[in-house]
PAVEX-214378 format. One record per residue: residue in three letters; x negated, y negated, z of N, C-alpha, C in turn. Coordinates in steps of 0.02 Angstrom, whole numbers, plus 50000, padded with zeros to 5 digits. Layout:
! PAVEX-214378
ALAXYZXYZXYZ...
END
This chain:
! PAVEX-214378
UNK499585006050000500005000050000499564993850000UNK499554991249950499124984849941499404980549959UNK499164975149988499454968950042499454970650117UNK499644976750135499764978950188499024983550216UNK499144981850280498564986950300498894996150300UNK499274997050289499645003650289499725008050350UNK499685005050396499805012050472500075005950519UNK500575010350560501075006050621500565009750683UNK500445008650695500315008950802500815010950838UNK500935016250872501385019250907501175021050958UNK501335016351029501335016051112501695018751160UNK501735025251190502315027051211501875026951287UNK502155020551314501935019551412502075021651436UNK502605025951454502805029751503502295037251496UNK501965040651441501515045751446500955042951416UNK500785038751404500105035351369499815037751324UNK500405040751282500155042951214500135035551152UNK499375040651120499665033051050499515036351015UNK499805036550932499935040650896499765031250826UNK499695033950760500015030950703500305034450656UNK500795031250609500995033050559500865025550493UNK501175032150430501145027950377501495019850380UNK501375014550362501825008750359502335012550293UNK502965012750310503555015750269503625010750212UNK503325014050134503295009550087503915007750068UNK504535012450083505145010650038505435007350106UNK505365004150173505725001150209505264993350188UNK504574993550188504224988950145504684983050098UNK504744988850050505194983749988505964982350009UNK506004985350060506824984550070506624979050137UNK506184977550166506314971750215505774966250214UNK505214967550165504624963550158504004965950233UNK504334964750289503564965050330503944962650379UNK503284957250463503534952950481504254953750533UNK504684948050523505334950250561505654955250525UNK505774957150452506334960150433506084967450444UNK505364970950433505394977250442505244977250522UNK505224971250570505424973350618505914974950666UNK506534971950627507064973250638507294979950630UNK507084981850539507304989850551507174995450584UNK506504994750616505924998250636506325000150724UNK506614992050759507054990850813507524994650792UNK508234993650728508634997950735508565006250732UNK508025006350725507805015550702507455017750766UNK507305014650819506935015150879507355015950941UNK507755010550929508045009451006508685012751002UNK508945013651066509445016251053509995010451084UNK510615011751063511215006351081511305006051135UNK511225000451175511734998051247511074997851292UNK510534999951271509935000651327509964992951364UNK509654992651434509434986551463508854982651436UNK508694976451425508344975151402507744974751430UNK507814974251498507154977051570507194983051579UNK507464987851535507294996851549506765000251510UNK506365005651524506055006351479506315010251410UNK506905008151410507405011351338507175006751285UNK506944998751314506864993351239506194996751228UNK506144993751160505824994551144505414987551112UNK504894986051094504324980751086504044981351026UNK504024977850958503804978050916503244970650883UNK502764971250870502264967250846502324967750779UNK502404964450741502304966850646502254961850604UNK501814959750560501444956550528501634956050452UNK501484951750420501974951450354501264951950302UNK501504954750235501124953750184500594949350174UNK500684940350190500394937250188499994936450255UNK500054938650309499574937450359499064939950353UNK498604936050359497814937750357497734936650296UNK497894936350248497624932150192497284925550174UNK496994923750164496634916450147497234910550113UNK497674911050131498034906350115498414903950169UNK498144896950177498564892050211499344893750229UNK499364891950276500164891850345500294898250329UNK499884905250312500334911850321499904915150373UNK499804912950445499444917250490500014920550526UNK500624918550519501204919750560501144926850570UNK501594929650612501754936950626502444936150696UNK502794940450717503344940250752503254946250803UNK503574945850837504044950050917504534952550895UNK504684959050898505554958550903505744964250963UNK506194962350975506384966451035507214965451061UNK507264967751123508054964351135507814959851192UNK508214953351193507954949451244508394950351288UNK507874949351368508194951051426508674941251444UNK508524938551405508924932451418509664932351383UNK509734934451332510274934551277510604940651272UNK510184946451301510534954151287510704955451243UNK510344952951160510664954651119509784955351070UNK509794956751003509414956650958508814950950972UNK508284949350968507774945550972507154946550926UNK507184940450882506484938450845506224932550889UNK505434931850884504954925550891504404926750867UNK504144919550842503564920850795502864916550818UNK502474920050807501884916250828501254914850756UNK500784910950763500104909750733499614910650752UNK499014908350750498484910450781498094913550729UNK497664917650775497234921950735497434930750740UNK497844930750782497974937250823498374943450762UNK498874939450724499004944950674498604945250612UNK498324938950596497544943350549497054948650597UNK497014948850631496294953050660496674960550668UNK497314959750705497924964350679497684968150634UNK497654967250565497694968250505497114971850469UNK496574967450521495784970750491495764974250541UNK496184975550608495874981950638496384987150615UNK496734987550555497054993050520497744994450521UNK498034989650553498804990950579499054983850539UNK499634987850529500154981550517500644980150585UNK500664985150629501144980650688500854986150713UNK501364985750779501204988450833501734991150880UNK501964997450908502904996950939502535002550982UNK502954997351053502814998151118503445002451155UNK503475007551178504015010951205503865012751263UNK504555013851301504385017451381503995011051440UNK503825014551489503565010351552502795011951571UNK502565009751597501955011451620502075012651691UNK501605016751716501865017851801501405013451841UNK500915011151805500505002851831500214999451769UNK500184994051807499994988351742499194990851703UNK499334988751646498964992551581498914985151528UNK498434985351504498014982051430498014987451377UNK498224983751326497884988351247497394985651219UNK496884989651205496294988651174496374992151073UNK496384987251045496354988550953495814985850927UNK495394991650894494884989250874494914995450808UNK494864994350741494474995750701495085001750673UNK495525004050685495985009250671496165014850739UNK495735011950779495905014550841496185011050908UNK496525014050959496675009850996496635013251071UNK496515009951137496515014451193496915008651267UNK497325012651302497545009151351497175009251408UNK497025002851448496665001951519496745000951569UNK496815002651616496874999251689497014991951689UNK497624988551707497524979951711497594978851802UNK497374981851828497544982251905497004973451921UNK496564973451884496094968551930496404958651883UNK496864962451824496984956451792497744954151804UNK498174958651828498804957851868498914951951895UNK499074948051897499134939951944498674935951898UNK498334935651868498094931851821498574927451780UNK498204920451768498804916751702498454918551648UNK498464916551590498524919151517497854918651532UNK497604911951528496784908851506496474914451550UNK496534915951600495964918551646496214927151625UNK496644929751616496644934951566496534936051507UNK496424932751465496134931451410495444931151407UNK495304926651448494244926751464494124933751495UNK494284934551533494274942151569494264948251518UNK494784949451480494494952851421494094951951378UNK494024945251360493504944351317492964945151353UNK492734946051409492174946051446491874956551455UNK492594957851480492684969751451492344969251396UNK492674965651337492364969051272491794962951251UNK491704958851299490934956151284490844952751196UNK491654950751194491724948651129492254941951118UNK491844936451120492294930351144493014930051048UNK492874933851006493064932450956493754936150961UNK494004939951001494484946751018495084941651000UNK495674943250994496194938051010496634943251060UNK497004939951076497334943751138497804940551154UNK498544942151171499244941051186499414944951247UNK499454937551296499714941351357500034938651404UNK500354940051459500914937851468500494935051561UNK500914929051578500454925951657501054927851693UNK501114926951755501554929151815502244927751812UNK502384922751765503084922751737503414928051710UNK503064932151678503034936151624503154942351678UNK502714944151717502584948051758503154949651847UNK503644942151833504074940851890504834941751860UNK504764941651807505254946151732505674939951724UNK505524933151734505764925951714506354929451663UNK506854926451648506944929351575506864925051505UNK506524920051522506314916251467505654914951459UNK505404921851486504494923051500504144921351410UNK503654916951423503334918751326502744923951343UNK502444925551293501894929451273501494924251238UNK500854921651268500194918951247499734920151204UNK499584916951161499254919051093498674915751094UNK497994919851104497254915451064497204909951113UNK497354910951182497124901751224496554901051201UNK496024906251202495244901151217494884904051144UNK495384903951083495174903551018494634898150973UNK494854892950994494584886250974494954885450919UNK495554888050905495954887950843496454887650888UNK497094885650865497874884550860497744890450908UNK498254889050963498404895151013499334893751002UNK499414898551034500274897751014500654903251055UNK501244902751048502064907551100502414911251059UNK502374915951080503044919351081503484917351125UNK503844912451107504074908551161504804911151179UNK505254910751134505984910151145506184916651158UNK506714917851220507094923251230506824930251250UNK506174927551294505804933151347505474938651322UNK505144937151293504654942351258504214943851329UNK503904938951339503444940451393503884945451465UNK504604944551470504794946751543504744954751501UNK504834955551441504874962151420504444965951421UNK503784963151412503004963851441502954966151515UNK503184963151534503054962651603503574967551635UNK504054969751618504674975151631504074982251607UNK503714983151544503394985551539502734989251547UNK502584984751599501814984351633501194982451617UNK501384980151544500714978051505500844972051496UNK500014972251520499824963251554499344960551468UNK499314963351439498964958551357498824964251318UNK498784962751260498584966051213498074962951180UNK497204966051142496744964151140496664967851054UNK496684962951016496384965850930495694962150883UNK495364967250883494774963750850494714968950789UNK494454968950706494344973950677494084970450612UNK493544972850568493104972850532493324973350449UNK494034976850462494324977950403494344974150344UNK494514975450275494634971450245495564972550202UNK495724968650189496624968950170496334968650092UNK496674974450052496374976949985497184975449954UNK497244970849905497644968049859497574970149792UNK498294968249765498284968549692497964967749650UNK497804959349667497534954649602497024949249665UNK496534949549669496254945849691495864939949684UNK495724940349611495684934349573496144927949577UNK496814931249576497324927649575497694925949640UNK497444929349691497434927149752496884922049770UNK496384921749757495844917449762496134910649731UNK496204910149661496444906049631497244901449684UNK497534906949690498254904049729497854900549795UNK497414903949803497414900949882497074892949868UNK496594892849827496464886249803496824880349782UNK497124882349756497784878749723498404874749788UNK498444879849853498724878249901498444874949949UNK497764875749962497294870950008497464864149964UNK497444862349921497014855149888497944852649892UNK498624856249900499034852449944499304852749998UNK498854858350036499174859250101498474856550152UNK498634850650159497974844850195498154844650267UNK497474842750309497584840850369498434837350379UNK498764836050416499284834950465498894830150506UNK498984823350525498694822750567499044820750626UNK499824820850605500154820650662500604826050698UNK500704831150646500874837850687501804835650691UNK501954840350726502664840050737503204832350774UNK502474828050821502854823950863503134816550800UNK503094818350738503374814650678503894812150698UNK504204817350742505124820550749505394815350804UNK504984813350850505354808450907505794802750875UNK505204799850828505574792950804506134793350765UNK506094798750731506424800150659507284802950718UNK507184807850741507874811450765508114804150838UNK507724803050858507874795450889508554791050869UNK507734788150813508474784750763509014785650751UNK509084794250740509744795450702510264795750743UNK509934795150819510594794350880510594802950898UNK510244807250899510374814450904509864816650963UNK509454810950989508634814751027509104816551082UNK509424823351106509594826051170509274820951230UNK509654820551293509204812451318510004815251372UNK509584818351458510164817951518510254824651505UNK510144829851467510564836051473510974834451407UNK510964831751365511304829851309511874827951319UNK511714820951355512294817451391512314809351343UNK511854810551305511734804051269511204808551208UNK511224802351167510734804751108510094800451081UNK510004794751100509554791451111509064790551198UNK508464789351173508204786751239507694782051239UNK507764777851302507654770751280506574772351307UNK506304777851304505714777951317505444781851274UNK505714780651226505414785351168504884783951128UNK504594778251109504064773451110503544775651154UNK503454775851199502994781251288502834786751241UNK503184791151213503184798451198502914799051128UNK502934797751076503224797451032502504799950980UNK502264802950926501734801850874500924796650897UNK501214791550917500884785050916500574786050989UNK501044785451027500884786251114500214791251103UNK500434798251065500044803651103499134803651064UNK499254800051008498824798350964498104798151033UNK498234794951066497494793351116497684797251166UNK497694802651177497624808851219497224813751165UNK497424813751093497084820451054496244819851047UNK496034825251058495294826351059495044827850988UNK495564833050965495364836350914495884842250879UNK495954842150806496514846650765496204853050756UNK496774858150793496564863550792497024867650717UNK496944873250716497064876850648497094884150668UNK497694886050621497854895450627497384898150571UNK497324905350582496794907750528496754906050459UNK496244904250420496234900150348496834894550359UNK497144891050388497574886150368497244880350357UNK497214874550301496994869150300497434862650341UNK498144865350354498484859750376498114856550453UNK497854862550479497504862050579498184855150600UNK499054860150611499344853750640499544853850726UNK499014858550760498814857850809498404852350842UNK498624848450890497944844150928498034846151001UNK497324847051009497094847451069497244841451125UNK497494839951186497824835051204497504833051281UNK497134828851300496774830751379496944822651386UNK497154823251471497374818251503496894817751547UNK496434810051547495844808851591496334804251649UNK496124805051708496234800951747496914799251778UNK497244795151823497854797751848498204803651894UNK498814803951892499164808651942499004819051901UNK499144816551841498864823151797498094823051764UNK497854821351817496894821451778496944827851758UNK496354828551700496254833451701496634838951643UNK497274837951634497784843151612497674843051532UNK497684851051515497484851851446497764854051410UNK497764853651326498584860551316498324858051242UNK498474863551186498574862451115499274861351121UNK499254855251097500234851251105499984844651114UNK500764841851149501304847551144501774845051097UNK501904851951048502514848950991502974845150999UNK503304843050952504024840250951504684843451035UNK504554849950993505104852251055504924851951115UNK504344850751139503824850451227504024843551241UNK503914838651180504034833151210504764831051231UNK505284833751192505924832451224506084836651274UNK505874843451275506254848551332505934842951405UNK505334841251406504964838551473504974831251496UNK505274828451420505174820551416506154818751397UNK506314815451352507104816651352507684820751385UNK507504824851381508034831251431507984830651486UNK507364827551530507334826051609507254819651624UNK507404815051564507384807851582506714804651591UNK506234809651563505564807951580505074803451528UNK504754799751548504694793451495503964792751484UNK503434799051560502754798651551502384803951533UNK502104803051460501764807251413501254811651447UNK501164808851497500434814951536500674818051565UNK501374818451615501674824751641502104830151599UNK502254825551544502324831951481501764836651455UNK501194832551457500564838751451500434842251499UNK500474840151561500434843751614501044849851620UNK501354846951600502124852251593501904859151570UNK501774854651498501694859851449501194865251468UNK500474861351480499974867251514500124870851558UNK500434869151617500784875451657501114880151644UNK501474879251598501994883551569501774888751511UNK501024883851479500844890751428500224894651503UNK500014890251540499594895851578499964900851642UNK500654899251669501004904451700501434909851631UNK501514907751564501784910151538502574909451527UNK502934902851506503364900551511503834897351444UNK504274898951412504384896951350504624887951362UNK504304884251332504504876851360505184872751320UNK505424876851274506124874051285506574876251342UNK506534883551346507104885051396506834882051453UNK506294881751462506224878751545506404869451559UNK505994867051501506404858351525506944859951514UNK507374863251476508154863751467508424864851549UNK508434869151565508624871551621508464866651671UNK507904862851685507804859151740508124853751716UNK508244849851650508684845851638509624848551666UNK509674852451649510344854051663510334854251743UNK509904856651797509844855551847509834849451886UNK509464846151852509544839951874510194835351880UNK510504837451829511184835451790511774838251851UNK511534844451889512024849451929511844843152000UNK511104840752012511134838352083511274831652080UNK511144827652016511594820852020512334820752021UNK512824825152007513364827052012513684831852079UNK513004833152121513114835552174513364840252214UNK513124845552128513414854452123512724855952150UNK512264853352149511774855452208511384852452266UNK511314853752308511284849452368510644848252400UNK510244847552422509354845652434509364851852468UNK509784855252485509624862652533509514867052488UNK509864866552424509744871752361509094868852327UNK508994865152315508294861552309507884864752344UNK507714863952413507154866852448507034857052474UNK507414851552480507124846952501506844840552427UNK506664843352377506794840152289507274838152295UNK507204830152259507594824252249507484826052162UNK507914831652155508134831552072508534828152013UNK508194822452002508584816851985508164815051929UNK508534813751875508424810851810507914808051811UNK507254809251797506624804351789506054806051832UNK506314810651861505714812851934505304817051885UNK504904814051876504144817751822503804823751858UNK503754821551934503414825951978503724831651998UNK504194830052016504754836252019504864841351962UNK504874837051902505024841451843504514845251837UNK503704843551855503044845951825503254852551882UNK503214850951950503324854652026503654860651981UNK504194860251965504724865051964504644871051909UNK504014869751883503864874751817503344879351855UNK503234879151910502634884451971503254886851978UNK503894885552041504354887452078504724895651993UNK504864892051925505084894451917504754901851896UNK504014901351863503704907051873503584910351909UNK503674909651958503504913052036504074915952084UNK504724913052023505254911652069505524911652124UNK505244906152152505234903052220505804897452227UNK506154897852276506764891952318507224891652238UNK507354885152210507704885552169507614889352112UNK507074890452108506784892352048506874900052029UNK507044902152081507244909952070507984908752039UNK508414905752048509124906852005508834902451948UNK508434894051924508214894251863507984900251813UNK507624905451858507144909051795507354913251792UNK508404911151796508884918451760509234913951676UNK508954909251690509204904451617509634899651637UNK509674894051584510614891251617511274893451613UNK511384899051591511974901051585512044905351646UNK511514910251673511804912751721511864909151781UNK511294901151763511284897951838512004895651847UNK512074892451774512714888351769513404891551831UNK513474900151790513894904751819513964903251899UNK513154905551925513174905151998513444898752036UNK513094894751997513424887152023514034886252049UNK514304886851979515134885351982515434878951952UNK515874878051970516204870651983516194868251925UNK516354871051861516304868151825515544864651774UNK514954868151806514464869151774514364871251706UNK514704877251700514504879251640514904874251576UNK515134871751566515494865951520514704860951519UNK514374860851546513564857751507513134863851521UNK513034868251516512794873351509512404874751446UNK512084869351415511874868951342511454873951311UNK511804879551311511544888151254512154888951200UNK511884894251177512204896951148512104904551143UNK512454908551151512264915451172511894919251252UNK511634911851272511184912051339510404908651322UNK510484907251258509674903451249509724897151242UNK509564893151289509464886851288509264883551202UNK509974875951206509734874651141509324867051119UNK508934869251087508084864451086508384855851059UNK507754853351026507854846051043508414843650993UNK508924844450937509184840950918509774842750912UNK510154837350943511154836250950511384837550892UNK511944843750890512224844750844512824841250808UNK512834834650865513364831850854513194827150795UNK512594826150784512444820850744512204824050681UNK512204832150677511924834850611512454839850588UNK513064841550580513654845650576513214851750574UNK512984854950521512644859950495512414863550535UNK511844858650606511364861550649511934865850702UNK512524864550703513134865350766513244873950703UNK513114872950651513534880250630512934883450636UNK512224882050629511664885050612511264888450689UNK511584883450741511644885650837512014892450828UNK512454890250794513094896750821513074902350802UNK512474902650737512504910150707511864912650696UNK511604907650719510794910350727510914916950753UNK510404921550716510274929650736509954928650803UNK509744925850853509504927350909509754923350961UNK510274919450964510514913951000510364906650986UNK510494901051023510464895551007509784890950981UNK509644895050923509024892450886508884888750807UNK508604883950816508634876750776508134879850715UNK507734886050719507164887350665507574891350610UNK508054896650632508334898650568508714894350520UNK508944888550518509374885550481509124877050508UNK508514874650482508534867250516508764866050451UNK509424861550468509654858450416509554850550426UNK509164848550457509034842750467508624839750419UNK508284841750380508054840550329508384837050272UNK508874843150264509444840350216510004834050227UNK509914834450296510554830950342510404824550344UNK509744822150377509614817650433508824813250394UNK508654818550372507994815150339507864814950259UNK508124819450228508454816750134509024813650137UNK509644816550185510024813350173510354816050126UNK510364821150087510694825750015511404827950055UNK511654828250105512154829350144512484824350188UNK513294824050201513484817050244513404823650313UNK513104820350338512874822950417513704823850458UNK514254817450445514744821450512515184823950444UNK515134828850426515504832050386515694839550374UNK515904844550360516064850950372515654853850286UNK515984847950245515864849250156515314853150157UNK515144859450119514574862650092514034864450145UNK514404862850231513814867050282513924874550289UNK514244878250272514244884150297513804885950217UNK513834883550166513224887550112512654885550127UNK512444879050153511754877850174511674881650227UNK511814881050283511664886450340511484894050308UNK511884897550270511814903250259511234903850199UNK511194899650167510554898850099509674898350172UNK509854894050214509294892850257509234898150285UNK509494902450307509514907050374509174912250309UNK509404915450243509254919250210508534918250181UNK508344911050175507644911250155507334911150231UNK507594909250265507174908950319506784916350356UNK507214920650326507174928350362506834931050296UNK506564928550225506054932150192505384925650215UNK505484920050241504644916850270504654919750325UNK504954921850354504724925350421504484932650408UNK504774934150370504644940750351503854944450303UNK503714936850269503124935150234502354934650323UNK502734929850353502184925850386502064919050378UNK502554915450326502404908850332502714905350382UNK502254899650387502574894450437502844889150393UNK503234885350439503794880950432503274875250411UNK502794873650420502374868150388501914869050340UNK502084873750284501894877950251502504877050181UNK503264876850212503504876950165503724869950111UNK503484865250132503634859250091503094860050010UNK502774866350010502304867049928502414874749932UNK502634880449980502834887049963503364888649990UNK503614886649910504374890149898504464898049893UNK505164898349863505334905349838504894908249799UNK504614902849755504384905249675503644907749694UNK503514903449762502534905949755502624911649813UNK503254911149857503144919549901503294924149853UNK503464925249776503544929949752503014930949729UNK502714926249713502004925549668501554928749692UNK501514926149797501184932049814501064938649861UNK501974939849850501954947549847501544949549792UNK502034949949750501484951549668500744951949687UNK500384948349683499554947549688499164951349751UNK499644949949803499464958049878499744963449835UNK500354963849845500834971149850500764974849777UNK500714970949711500824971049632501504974249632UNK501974972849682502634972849684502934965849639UNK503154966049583503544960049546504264959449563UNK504714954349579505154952449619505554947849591UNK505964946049574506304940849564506434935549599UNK506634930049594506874925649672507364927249694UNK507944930249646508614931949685508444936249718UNK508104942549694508154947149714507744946349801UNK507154943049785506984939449850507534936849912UNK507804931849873508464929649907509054936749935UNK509094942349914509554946949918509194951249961UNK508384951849977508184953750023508284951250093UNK508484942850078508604939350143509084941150176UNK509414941050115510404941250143510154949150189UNK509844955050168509874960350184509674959750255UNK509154956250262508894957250340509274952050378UNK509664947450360510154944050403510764948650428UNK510984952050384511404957550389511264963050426UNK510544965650437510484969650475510334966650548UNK510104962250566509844956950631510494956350657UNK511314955750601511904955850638512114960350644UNK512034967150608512274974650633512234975550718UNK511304972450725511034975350797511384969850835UNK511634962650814511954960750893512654961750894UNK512984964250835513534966050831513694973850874UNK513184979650868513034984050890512884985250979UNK512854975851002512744974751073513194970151095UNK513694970351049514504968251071514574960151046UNK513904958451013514084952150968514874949450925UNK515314945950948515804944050890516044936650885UNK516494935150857516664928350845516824925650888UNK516784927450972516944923151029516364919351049UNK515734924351042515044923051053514724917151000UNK514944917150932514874912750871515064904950897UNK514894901650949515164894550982514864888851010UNK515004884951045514454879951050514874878451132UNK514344874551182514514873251239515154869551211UNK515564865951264516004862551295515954854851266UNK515524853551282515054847651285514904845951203UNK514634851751180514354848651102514884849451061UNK515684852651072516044854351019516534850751041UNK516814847751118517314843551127517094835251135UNK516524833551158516604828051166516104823451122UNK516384818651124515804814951068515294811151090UNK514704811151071514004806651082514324799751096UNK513964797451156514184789551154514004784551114UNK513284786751089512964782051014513064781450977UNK513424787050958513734787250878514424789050867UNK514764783950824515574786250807515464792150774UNK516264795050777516344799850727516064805950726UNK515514808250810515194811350806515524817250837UNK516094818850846516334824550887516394829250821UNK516304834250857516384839750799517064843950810UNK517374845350846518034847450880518174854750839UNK518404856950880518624864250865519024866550814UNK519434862250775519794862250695519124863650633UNK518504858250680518134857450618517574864550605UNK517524865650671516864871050676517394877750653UNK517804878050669518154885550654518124884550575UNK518244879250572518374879450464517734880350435UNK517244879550468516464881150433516164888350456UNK516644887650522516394897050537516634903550475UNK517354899050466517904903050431517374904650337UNK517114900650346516934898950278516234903250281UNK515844901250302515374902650326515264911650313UNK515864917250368516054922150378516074925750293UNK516614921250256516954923050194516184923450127UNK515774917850161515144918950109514864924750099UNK514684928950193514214930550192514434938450182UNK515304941050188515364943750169515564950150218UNK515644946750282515914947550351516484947450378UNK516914950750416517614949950433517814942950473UNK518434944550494518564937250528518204938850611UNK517994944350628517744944450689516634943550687UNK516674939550621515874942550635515434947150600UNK515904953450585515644959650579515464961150510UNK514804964650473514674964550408515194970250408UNK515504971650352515914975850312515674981350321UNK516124987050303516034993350302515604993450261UNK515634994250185515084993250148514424991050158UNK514304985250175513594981550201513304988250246UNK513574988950298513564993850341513254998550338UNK513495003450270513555012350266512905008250220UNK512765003450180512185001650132511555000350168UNK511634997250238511074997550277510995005450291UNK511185006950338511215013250368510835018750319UNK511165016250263510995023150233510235022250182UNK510045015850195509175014450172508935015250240UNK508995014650309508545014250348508585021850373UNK509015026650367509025034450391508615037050317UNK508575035550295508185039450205507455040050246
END
């Protein structure tokens, strides 16, 4: 199999066997790589109804065609698993260097089964792999587990994904740590508890180094492509925080718990602000964009604090969502949270919504622990990202998510309870982008803004009237379908403004010498969207679950007219939406779709 390294990794923790097999060429062409053959790989593995903290889930690593290739923004690779936050189906994707080295040590993924009866490391090197004792690295955060192995194998170049005491305290919005002390782009598996699944599991990191080389079609013409894509895929020099000013403006920056949509300290935060904190642009394997910066705060209440960040979404979950207006306790945020192991939307989410519970006085300084949790308390907010990894005083009902805190609460909490499915939803109001409210609701993994940002179209071309229903349920479903063959490839999202449809076919072709069409590309998408809803349909997913809080679907933004989206309007785009994709009125793909999956993934 050209493009692919050709063998899966097979971990069974509970007897510490590891075994490989062939990478399955005909599940290959039927899902590309990446998320989609890790989806099938999940539905052919796990079995239905398991807990997502039992050792019934199962854990999958898998890497797409284009990872590890010499071409710019495709270092990507994904997680899939069931998340212990959402209880339902779960993708997340990471960069780095970790799924190229993947690749040259002979594997295309990696699937983790069963428990360990004590905490354990995987060691991958070269086509082989061996499990270790993690007894002395147990309580460790990422960085100091990360040096620690690199120090065993006496090889600072290793990359390694592993999970810090969050992860290990079964948070359920634990991330998995990628490459900290790389000197390249480090990065999360952030959304929807990869890491607590780690940590339910007993394995404290996984370690891949390998020599290999990835043997292609046409390599000339890979050489050539990759040239062609450097000379327009250039340094970044501002990275994701573009987004403050721009979603600002449009009246949408979440701001109180998404109690407002502007905030008047956004200027503090913003591109410009963080400009004199960056040291230096870091970069995922071969990428020319490097739209990572390194970020260190000298002097002050956060001396000291370090972090590759923090993106767009760090700065609102820590800065807007908690009323917070100073840029160095967002880095400080952020660094705590990638070194206990913490996904940083769901966590400012949640302490925003918390805060929101004790100014309203659903929680009382006794549920606090003595915290004056109030809109703007920087210190408190930074405080409360230890409590929740450790889960300590409040922080133990935070690091069950906001929906279950919401539950416990009461009183009318859950009506700002801002998820969808149980996953906290990231920095931009759907009230101000129609599309993003249908693209929340049907996201394959819960309330997530990456399968379908229609904000592009919406808010920043402008090719769409933003409070409108007209033509969102085909954009949502056109986005979500390409989105699940770049995920499935390995590209990243800053990657796709010069690789389209036409050049991921181009280079399948030139790895795989698989020739492709774009539809047919496109019909691979639809396929793995369809199967990603079999499995949450299969975990009791239906059109009740398809919804948006209280808050984002009844009431309207105070900034902007016209901005309510109301329940006439979202049902008519669900309705539509449903009828595209070829789904009943409950959700559910068709009998047909069905017996057509089923009967490629049992072959």
């Amino acid at each position: 199999m050209l493009g692919y390294a050709g063998r899966i990794l097979k971990v069974d923790l509970s007897s510490g066997s590891i075994e490989s097999c062939e990478t399955p060429e005909r599940l290959a062409r039927a899902f590309i790589g990446g998320r989609g053959l890790g989806a099938a790989f999940l539905y052919k593995e796990m079995p239905q109804g398991v807990d997502p903290l039992s050792e019934g889930n199962v854990l999958i690593f898998m890497t797409g065609p284009a990872t590890g290739l010499p071409i710019p923004a495709c270092a990507r690779w994904e997680a899939v698993t069931k998340s212990p936050l959402t209880g339902m189906y779960l993708c997340s994707s990471v960069g780095g260097f970790f799924g190229a080295r993947l690749k040259f040590a002979g594997f295309d993924g990696i699937i983790l089964s069963g428990k360990s009866r004590s905490p354990v490391w995987l060691d991958v090197v070269d086509g082989e792999a061996e499990l270790h004792d993690a007894g002395e690295i147990w309580g460790l955060n990422t960085e100091e587990t990360e040096i620690s192995i690199q120090r065993k194998l006496k090889d600072k170049r290793v990359s390694v994904a592993s999970i810090g005491p969050a992860g290990e305290n079964l948070v359920k919005f634990a991330s998995v740590q990628v490459d900290m002390r790389s000197g390249g782009r480090s990065g999360s598996l952030g959304r929807g508890g990869v890491g607590a699944v780690m940590g339910s599991k007993r394995i404290k990191a996984i370690a891949v180094r390998g020599r290999g080389k990835i043997e292609v079609a046409d390599e000339e013409g890979l050489n050539s492509l990759a040239r062609e894509l450097r000379k327009e895929l250039k340094l970044d020099e501002v990275g994701t925080p573009w987004l403050v000013d721009e979603i600002n403006e449009a009246g949408m920056f979440p701001t109180y718990n998404f109690q407002r949509g502007t905030f008047e300290g956004s200027r503090r935060i913003n591109a410009k602000a963080m400009r004199k904190f960056v040291k230096r642009h870091t970069a995922c394997h071969a990428c020319s964009i490097s739209c990572g910066k390194t970020t260190v705060v000298v002097g002050g209440r956060y001396d000291g604090s370090i972090v590759d960040g923090p993106d767009y979404e760090t700065i609102w979950s820590f800065g807007p969502q908690c009323g917070v207006d100073q840029f160095e306790a967002i880095v400080s945020a952020n660094m705590w949270c990638d070194l206990y192991g913490l996904d940083t939307i769901s966590t400012g989410n949640v302490i925003g919504f918390a805060m929101e519970c004790y100014e309203r006085g659903l929680l009382s300084e006794k549920d606090t622990g003595g915290l004056e949790l109030k809109f703007g308390n920087h210190e408190v907010a930074v405080g409360l990202v230890r409590k929740i990894a450790f889960r300590e005083g409040l922080g133990d009902l935070l690091a069950e998510g906001t929906l279950v805190a919401a539950k416990r609460i009461g009183r009318g909490a859950e009506s700002f309870a801002i998820q969808v499915k149980g996953m906290e939803l990231p920095a931009y109001d759907p009230r101000g982008a129609w599309g993003m409210a249908l693209g929340y609701a049907t996201a394959c993994r819960g309330g997530c803004h990456l399968k379908a940002w229609t904000i592009g179209d919406e808010v920043v071309a402008r090719r769409y009237e933003r409070f409108s229903t007209e033509g969102k349920a085909k954009l949502v479903m056109d986005f979500q379908n390409l989105r699940a063959v770049e995920d499935s490839f390995g590209l990243c999202v800053m990657g796709r403004k010069v690789i389209g449809k036409e050049e991921l076919a181009r280079i399948w072709a030139i790895t795989s010498g698989w020739n492709v069409s774009v539809s047919e590309l496109m019909r691979i998408g639809e396929r793995i969207y369809d199967l990603e809803r079999l499995l949450a349909v299969r975990d009791g997913i239906s059109r009740e679950d398809d919804t948006l809080p209280p808050r984002i679907l009844k009431d309207p933004l105070p900034n902007l007219d016209g901005s309510t989206i109301g329940e006439e309007n979202f049902e008519k785009m669900l309705d539509e939406y449903y009828a595209l994709r070829g789904w009943d009125r409950q959700g559910r793909p068709t009998r047909e779709k069905t017996q057509e999956l089923v009967d490629l993934l049992e072959t």
